[in-house]
BALOBA-1460 file (C-alpha; in Angstrom, 3 decimals):
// residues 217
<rec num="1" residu="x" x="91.666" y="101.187" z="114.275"/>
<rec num="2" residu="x" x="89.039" y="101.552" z="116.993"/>
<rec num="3" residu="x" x="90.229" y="101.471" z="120.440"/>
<rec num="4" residu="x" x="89.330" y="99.415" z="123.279"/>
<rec num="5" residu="x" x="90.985" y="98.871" z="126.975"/>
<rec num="6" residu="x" x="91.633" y="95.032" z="128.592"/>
<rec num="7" residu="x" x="93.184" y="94.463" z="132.179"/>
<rec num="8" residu="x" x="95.344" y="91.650" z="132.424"/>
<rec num="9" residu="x" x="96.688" y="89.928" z="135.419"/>
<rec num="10" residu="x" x="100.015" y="88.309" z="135.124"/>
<rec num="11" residu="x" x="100.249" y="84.483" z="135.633"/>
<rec num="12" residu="x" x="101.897" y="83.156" z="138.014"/>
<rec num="13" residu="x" x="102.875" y="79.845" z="136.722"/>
<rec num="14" residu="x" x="102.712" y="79.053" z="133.173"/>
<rec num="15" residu="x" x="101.593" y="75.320" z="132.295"/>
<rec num="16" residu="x" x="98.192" y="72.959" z="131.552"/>
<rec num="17" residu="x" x="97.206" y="72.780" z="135.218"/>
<rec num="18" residu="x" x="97.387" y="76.680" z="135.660"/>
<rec num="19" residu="x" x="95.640" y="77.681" z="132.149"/>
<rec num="20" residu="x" x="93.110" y="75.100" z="133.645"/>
<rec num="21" residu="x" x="92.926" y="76.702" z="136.801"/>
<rec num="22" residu="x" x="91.757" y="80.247" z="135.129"/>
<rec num="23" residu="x" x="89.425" y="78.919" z="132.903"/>
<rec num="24" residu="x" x="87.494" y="77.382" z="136.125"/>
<rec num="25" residu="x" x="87.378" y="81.108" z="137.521"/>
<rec num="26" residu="x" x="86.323" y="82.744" z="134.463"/>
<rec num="27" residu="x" x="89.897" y="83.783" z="132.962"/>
<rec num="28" residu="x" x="91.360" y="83.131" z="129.641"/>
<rec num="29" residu="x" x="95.415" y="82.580" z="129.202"/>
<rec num="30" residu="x" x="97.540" y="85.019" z="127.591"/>
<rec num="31" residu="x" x="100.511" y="85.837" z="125.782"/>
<rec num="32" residu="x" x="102.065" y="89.041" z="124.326"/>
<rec num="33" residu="x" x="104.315" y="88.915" z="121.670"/>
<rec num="34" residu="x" x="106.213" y="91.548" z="119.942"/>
<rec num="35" residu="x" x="108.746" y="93.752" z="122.711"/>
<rec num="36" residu="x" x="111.954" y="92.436" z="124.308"/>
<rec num="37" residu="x" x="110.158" y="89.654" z="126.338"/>
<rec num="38" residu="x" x="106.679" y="87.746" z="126.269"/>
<rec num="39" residu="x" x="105.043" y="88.118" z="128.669"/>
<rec num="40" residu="x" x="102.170" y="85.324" z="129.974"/>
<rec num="41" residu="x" x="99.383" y="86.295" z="131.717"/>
<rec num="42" residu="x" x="95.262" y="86.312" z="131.923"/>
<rec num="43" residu="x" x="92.276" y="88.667" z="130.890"/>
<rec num="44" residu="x" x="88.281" y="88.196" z="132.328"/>
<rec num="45" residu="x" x="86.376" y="85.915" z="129.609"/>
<rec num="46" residu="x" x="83.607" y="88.118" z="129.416"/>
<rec num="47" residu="x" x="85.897" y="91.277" z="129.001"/>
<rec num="48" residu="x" x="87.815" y="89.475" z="126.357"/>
<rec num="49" residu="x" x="84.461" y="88.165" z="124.285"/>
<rec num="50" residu="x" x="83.404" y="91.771" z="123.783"/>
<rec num="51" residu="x" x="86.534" y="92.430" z="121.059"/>
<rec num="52" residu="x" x="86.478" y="88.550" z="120.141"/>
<rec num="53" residu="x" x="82.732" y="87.787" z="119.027"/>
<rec num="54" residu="x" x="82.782" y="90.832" z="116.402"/>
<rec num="55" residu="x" x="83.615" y="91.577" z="112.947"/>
<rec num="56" residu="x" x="85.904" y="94.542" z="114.012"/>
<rec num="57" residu="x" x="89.864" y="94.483" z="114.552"/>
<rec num="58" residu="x" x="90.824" y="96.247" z="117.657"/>
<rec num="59" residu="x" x="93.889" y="98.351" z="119.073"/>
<rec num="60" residu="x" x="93.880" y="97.184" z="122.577"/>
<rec num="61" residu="x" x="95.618" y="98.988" z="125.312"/>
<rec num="62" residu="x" x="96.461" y="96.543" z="127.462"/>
<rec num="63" residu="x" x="96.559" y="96.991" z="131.466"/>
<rec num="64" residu="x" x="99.304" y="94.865" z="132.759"/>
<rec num="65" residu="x" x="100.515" y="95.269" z="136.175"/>
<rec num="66" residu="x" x="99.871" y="98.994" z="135.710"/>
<rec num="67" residu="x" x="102.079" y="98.849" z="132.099"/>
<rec num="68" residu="x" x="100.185" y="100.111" z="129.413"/>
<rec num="69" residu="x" x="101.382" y="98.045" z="126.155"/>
<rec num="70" residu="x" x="98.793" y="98.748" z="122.860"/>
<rec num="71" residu="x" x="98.707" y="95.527" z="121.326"/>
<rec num="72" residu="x" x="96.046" y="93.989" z="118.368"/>
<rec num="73" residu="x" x="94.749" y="89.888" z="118.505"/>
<rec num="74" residu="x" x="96.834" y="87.693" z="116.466"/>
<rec num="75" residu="x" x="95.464" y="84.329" z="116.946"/>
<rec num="76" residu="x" x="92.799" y="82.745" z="119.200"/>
<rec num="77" residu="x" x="92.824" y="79.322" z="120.262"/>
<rec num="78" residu="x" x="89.125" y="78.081" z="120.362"/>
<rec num="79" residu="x" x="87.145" y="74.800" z="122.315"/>
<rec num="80" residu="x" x="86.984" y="71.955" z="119.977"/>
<rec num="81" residu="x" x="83.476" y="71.740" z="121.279"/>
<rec num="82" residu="x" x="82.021" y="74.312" z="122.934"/>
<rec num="83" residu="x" x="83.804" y="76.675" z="120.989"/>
<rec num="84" residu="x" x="84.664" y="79.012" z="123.899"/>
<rec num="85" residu="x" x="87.938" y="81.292" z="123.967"/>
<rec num="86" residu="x" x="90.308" y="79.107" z="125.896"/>
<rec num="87" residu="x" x="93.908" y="80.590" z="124.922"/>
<rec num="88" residu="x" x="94.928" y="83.837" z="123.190"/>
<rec num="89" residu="x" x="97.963" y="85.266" z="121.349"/>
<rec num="90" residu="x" x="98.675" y="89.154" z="121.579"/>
<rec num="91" residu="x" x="100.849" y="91.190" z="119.401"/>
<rec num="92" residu="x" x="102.370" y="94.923" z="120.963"/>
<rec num="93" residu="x" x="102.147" y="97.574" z="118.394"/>
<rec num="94" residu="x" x="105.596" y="99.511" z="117.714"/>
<rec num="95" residu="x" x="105.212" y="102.512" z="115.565"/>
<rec num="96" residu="x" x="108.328" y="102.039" z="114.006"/>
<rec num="97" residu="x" x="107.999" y="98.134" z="112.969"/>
<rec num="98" residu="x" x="104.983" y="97.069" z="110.167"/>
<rec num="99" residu="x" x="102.502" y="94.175" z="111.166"/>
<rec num="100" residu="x" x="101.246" y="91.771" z="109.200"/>
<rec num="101" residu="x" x="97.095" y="91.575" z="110.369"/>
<rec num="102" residu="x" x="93.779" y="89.839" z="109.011"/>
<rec num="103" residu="x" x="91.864" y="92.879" z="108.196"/>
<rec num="104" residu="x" x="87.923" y="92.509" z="107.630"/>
<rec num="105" residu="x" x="86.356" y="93.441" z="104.266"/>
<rec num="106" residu="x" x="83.375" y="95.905" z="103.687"/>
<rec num="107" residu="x" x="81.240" y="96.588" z="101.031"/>
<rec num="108" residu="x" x="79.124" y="100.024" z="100.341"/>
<rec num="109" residu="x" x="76.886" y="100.906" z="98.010"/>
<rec num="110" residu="x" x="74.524" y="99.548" z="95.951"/>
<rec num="111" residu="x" x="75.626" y="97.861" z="92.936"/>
<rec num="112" residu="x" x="74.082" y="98.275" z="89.794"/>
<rec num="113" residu="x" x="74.213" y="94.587" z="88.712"/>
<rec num="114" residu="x" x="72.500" y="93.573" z="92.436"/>
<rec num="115" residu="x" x="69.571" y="96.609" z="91.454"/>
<rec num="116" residu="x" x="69.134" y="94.606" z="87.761"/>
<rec num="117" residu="x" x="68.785" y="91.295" z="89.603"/>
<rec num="118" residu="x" x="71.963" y="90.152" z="90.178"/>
<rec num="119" residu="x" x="74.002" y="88.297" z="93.222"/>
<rec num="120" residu="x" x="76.442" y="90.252" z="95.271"/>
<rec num="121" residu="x" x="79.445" y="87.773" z="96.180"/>
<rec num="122" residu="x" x="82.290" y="88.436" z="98.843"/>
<rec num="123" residu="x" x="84.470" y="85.225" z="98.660"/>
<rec num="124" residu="x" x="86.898" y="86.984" z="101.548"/>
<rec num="125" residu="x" x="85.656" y="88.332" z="104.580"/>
<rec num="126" residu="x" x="88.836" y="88.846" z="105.810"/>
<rec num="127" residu="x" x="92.045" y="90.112" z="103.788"/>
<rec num="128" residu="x" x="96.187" y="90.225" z="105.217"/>
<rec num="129" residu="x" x="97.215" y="93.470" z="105.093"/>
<rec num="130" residu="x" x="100.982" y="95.118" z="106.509"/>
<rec num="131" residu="x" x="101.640" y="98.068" z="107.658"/>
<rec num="132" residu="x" x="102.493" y="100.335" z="110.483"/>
<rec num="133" residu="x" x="100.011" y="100.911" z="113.039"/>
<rec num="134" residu="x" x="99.452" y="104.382" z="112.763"/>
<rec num="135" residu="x" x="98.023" y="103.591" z="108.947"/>
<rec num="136" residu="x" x="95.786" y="100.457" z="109.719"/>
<rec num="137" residu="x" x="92.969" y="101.152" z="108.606"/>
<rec num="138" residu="x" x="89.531" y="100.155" z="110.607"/>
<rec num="139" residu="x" x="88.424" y="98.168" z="107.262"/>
<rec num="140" residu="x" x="88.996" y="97.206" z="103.944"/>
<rec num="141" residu="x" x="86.200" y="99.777" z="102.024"/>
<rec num="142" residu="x" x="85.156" y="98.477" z="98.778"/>
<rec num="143" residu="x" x="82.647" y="100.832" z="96.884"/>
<rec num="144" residu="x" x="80.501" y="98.516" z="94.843"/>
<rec num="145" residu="x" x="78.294" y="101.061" z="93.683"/>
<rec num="146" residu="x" x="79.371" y="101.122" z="89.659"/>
<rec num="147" residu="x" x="79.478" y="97.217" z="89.364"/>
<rec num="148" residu="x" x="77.352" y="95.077" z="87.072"/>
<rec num="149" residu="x" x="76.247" y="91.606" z="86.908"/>
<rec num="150" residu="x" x="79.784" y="89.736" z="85.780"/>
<rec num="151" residu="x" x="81.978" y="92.009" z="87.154"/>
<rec num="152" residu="x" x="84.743" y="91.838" z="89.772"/>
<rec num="153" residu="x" x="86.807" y="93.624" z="92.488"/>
<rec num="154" residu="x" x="90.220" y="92.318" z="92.331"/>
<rec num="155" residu="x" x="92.943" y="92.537" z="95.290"/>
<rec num="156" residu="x" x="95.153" y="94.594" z="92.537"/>
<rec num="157" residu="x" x="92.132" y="97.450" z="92.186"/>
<rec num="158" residu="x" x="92.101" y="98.164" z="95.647"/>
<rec num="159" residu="x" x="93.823" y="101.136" z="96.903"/>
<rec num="160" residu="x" x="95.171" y="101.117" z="101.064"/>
<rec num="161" residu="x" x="97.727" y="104.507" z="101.707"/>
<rec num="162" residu="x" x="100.560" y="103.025" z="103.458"/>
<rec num="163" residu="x" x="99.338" y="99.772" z="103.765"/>
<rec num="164" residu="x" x="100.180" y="96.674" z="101.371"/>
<rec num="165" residu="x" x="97.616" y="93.967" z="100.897"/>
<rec num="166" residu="x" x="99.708" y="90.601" z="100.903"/>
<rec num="167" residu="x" x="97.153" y="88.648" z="98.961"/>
<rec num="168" residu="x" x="98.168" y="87.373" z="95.112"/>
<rec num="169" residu="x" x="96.873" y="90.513" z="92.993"/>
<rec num="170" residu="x" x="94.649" y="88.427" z="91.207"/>
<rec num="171" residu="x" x="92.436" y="87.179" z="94.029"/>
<rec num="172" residu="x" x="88.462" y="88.111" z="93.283"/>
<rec num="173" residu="x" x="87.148" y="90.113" z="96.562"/>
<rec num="174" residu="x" x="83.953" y="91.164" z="95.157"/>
<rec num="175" residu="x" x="81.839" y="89.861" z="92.202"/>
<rec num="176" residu="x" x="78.481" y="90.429" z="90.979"/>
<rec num="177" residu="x" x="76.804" y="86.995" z="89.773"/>
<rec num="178" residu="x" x="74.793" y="86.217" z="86.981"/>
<rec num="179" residu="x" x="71.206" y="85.360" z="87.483"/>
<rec num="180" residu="x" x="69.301" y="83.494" z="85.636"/>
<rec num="181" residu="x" x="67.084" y="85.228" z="83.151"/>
<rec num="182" residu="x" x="68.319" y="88.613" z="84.042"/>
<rec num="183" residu="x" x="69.267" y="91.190" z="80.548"/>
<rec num="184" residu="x" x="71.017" y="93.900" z="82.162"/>
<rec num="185" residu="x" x="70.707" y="95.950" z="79.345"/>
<rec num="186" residu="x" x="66.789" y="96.078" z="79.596"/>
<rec num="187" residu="x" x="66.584" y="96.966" z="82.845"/>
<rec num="188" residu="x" x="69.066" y="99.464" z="83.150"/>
<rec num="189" residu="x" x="67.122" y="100.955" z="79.763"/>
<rec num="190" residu="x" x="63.921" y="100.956" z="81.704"/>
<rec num="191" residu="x" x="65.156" y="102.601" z="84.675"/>
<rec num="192" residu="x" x="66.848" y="105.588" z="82.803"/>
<rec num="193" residu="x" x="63.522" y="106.223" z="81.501"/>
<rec num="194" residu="x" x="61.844" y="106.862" z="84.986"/>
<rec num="195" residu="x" x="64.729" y="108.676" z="85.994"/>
<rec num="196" residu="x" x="64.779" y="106.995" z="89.065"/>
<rec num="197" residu="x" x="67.527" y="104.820" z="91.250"/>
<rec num="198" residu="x" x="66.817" y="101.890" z="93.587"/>
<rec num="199" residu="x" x="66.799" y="102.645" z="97.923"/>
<rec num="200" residu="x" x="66.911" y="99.114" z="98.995"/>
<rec num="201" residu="x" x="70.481" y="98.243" z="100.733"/>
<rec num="202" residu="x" x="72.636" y="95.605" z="98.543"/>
<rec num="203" residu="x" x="72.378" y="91.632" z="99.645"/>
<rec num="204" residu="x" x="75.767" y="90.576" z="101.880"/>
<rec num="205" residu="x" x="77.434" y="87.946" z="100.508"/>
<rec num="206" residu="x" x="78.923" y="84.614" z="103.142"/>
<rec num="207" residu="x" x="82.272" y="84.767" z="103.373"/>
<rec num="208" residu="x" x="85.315" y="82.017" z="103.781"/>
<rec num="209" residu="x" x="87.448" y="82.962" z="106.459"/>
<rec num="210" residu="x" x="87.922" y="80.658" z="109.208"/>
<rec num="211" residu="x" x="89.603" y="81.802" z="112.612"/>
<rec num="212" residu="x" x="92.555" y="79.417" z="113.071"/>
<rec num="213" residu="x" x="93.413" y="77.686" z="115.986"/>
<rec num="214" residu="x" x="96.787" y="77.695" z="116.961"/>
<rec num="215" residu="x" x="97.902" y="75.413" z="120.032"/>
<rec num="216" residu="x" x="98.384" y="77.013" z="123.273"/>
<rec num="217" residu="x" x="102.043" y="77.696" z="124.771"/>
């Protein structure tokens, strides 16, 4: 996973009125989970919204007190409304104990169905994977490159070393679409007579995942 470094401060009271407090000056609550105690305390807002507002899973080594703890985001608590970062939950990486973590899907390649004309679908941005840390991956790579129009990357095709993907096996990742008036056949005829393959970078597909929400401690 990439890596990325956060300084925490640790709160000193832990309660509505204090989260409150922090928020006013900028600060976002915290919890780590994981070792032999949690361990409550707060990181800058802009600091955190840097490994938040992307598409990327982090390893963060965390600064507390002058501890370093490596740790990865396991749920963030967003504004009803505004939808800032108001609470987060942190989980500390042991080597020798698997995690369970949302791990983000992506494609490469061009598929051969999306070159004849047809629609490049990713129902699941996001997948839950397990493992230990030292074989998280930064991504879930799916070549789409031999695919035509119909066909589908299952969950059960995909191949992580040392890392199980806890989705049913039959869930559909990846799926070319039929478009209307589109014969593969032709076009893939017509193109082996040229000799020639298509440059243009395959259409991203929108996604389901939602970030939950879960309440603050």
């Amino acid at each position: 996973m990439k890596n990325v470094s956060l300084s925490g401060s640790p709160r000193e009271s832990v309660g509505k009125k204090d989260a409150k407090d922090l928020r006013r000056a900028g600060k976002v609550p915290c919890v780590l989970y994981g070792g032999e105690n949690q361990f409550h305390f707060s990181v800058n807002y802009l600091d955190l919204t840097k490994v938040v507002f992307t598409g990327d899973v982090f390893r963060i080594d965390l600064d507390l007190d002058g501890k370093k703890v490596p740790a990865v985001i396991k749920e963030i608590q967003f504004h009803p409304v505004s939808d800032k970062v108001i609470h987060v939950d942190f989980v500390e990486l042991l080597e020798d104990k698997s995690i369970k973590i949302k791990m983000p899907v992506r494609v490469t390649g061009l598929a051969l169905g999306v070159k004849n004309g047809g629609r490049l679908m990713t129902p699941y941005r996001k997948l839950t994977i397990k493992g230990r840390p030292s074989a998280l991956p930064d991504d879930i790579e799916i070549d789409i490159t031999p695919l035509r129009i119909g066909e589908k990357v299952r969950v059960s095709e995909i191949e992580l070393k040392g890392v199980e993907i806890l989705e049913p096996k039959d869930t559909v990742v990846v799926l070319i679409k039929t478009a209307r008036n589109i014969i593969e056949d032709e076009v893939e005829e017509e193109e082996g007579e040229e000799g020639e393959e298509g440059t243009e970078g395959a259409e991203g597909g929108e996604g389901g995942e939602k970030a939950e929400k879960p309440a603050e401690n």
